[in-house]
C-alpha positions in Angstrom: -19.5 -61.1 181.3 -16.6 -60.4 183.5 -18.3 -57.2 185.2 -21.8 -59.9 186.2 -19.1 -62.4 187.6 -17.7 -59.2 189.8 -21.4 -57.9 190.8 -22.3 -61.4 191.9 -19.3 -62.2 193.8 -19.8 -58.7 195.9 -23.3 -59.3 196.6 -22.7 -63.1 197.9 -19.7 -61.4 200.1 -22.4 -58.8 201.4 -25.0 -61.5 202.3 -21.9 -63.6 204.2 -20.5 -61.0 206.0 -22.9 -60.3 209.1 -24.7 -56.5 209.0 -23.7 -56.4 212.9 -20.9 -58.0 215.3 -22.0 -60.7 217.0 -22.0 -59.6 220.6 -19.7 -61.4 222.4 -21.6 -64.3 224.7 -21.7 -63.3 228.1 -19.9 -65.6 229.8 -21.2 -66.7 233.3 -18.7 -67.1 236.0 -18.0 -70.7 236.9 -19.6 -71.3 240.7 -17.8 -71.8 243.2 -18.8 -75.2 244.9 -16.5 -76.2 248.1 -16.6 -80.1 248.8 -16.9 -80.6 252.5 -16.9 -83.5 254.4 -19.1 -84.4 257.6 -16.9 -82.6 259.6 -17.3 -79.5 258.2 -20.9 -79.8 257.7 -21.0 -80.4 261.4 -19.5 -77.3 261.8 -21.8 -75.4 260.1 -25.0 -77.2 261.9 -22.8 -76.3 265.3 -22.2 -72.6 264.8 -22.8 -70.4 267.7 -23.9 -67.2 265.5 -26.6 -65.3 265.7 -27.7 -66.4 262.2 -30.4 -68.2 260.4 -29.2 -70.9 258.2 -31.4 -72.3 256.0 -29.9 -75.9 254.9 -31.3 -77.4 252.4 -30.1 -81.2 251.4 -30.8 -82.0 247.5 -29.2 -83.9 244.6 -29.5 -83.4 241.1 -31.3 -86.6 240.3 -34.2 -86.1 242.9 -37.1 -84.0 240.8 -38.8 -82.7 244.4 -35.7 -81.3 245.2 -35.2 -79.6 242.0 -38.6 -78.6 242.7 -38.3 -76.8 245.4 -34.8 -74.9 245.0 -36.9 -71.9 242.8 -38.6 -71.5 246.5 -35.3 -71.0 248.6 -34.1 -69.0 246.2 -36.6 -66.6 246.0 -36.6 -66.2 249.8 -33.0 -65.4 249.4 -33.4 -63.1 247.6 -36.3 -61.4 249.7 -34.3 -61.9 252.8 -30.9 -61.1 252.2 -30.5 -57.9 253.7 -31.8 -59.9 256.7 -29.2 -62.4 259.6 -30.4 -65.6 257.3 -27.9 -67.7 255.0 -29.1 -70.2 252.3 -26.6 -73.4 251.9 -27.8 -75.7 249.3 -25.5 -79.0 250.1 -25.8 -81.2 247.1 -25.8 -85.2 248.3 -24.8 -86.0 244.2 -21.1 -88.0 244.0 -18.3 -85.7 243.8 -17.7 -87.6 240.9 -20.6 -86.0 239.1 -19.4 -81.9 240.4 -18.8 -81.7 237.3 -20.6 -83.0 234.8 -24.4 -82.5 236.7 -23.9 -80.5 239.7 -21.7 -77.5 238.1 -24.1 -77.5 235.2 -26.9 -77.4 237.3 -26.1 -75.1 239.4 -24.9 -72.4 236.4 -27.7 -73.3 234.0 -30.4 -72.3 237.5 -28.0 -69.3 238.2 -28.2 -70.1 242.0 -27.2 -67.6 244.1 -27.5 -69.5 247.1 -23.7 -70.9 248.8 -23.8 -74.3 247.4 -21.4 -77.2 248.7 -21.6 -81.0 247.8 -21.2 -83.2 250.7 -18.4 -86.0 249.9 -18.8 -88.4 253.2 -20.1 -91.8 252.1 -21.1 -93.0 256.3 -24.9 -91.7 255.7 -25.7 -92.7 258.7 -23.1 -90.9 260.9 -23.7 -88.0 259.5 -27.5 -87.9 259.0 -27.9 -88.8 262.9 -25.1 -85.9 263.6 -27.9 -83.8 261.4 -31.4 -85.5 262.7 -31.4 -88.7 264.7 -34.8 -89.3 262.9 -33.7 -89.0 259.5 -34.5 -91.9 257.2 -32.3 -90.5 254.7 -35.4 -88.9 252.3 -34.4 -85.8 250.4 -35.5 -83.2 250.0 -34.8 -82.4 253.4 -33.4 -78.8 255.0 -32.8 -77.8 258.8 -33.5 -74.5 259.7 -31.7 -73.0 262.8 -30.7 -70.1 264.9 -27.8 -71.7 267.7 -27.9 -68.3 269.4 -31.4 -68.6 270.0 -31.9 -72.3 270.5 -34.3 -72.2 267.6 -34.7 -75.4 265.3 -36.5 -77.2 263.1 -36.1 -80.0 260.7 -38.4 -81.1 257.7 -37.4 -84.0 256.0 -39.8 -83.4 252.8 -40.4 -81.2 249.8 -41.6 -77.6 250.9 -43.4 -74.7 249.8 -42.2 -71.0 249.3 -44.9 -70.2 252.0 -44.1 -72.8 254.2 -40.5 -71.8 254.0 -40.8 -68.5 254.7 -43.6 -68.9 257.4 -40.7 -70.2 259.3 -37.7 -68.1 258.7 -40.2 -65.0 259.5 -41.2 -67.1 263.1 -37.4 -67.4 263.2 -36.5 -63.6 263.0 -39.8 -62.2 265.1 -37.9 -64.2 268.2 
C-alpha cells in the first residue's frame, strides 16, 4: 500500500504545482498628478506660447465628464505630433487624489497631463477662467495666446466637436 500512498501524493504535487510561471503582473507606473492652485492654473490660461491648450475641467463624480474624457484622449493621441497640449484639471478634493482620482486616472490609462485643482474661492478662479461661468462641468477652454484665439464651452462635448475646433485652431 505504501507505493499507492507515494503515486497519489506525486500526482496531487503535479496538479498543485502550476505547468507555467505566472508572468509577473505588469505593473503600471503610478501617474504623476501635480496639485496646483489658482495661481498656477492662471499661469497656464496666461501663457504666451505659441501652443494650443486644450483644458478640460472634470471631477471624478460627474458621469458627463467621465463621458467625454475617451474624446480628448483620442484627439491626443491624433494630434500629438502637432503645437496642442491636453490638461485634464480634476475639480475632485485633494483629499480624494488618492483614493478616486489616482485610481481613475491609472485604471483609464490617461495619457493626457492631468493636475487637480486645490483652491476652494470658485468664484475667483472661475471668473479668472470665464467671467460667465456658472460653475457647470464639464467645461474646457481651448486657446492659442500667441494667436489671440479662444473659446470656452462650458458643457459636455463631442470628439467631432472637439476636434472641429483644434483643426480651426491650427489652419490660423
Amino acid at each position: 500500500m505504501m507505493p499507492n500512498t507515494y503515486f497519489y501524493c506525486l500526482i496531487l504535487a503535479l496538479l498543485l504545482l502550476p505547468l507555467q510561471p505566472l508572468k509577473a503582473q505588469e505593473e503600471q507606473p503610478t501617474p504623476n498628478i501635480e496639485v496646483i492652485d489658482a495661481e498656477r492654473l492662471f499661469k497656464i490660461v496666461e501663457n504666451p506660447s505659441d501652443t494650443i491648450y486644450v483644458v478640460n475641467f472634470w471631477a471624478t463624480w460627474c458621469r458627463p465628464c467621465i463621458e467625454e474624457i475617451p474624446d480628448f484622449e483620442r484627439a491626443r493621441e491624433e494630434l500629438k505630433n502637432q503645437k496642442v497640449r491636453f490638461l485634464l484639471i480634476s475639480l475632485d478634493f485633494k483629499s480624494d487624489l488618492e483614493k478616486k482620482v489616482l485610481p481613475f486616472v491609472t485604471r483609464q490609462k490617461l495619457q493626457s497631463d492631468v493636475l487637480l485643482l486645490d483652491d476652494t474661492d470658485y468664484n475667483a478662479w472661475m471668473n479668472g477662467i470665464e467671467t460667465d461661468w456658472q460653475g457647470n462641468i464639464p467645461a474646457t477652454i481651448i486657446f492659442n495666446n500667441a494667436h489671440s484665439q479662444r473659446i470656452f464651452i462650458d458643457r459636455k462635448i463631442s470628439y467631432e466637436f472637439l476636434t472641429e475646433k483644434i483643426n480651426l485652431f491650427l489652419k490660423s
